[in-house]
N, C-alpha and C positions, 0 to 999 in steps of 0.2 A: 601459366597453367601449371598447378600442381599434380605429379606423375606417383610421384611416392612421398616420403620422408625425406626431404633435402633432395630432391628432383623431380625439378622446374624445368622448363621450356615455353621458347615465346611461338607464340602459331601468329602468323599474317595473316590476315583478313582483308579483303574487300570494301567498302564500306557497303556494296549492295548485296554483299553474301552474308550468310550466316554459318559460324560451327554445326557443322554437323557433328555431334557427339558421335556416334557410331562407328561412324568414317575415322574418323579421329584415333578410336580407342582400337578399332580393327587395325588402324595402318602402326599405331603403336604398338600392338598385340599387349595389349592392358584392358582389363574390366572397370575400373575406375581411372575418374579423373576430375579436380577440381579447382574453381576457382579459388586461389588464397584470398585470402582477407586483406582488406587494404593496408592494413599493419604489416602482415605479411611481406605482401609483393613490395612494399617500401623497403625490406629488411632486407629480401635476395634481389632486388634489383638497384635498388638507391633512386628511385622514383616514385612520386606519388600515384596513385591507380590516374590513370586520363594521362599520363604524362610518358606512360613509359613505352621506354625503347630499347629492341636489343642493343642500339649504337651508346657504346659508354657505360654500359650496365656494369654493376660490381661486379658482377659472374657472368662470363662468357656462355651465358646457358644453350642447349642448343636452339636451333630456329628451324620452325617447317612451316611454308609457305603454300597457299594455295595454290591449286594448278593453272588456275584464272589470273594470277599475280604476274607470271613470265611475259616479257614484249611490251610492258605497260610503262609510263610514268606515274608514278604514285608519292603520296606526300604519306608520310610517318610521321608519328609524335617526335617532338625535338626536345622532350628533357622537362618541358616547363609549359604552366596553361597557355596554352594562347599562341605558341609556337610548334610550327612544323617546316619540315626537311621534305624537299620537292627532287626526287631523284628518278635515274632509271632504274628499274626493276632489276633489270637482269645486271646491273655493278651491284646492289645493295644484296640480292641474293649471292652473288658471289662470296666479296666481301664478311659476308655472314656463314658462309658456308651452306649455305641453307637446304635443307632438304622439301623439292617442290613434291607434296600429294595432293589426290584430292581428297579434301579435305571440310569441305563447303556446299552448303548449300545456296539458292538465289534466294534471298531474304522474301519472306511469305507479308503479302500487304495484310495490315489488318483493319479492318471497319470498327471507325467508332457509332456506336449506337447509344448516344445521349441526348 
């Protein structure tokens, strides 16, 4: 997630939540915020987009975790397609230092009509 000019931060997700922007930009006290460009997030992270992870990243960016994330085991991207990292929540938050908000919403179903 791009915050400014040369600041980045990784947000954990859910896979059945989604960013709430809002929440997000309140709990940052920022009015913008966006996703880099896959070029980009390869450049401040050393990952391809689908791949990445705060663990190993070339910059220790920070990390804000969703409130739904703590007590859980969770798998995270491991660096590379097709691989992931199967851990506990509350080590990998540490670890990370992470700061837990809320931050998410429960992912909205959507109808396809074709």
């Amino acid at each position: 997630m791009r915050r400014a000019e040369d600041d980045y931060l990784f947000v954990l997700v859910p896979g059945d939540r989604e960013i709430s922007w809002p929440k997000l930009r309140a709990h940052l006290g920022v009015n913008r915020l966006s996703m880099p460009s896959a070029q980009v997030a390869l450049g401040v992270t050393g990952y391809e987009r689908g791949t990445i992870t705060p663990f190993g990243s070339t910059h220790a960016w920070p990390v804000i975790a969703d409130a739904s994330v703590p007590g859980r085991t969770i798998s995270l991207g491991a660096g590379a397609h097709g691989v992931s990292a199967t851990l506990f929540a509350d080590d990998a938050l540490a670890a990370l230092r992470a700061v837990v908000a809320d931050v998410t919403d429960p992912v909205t179903p959507r109808t396809d009509r074709g």
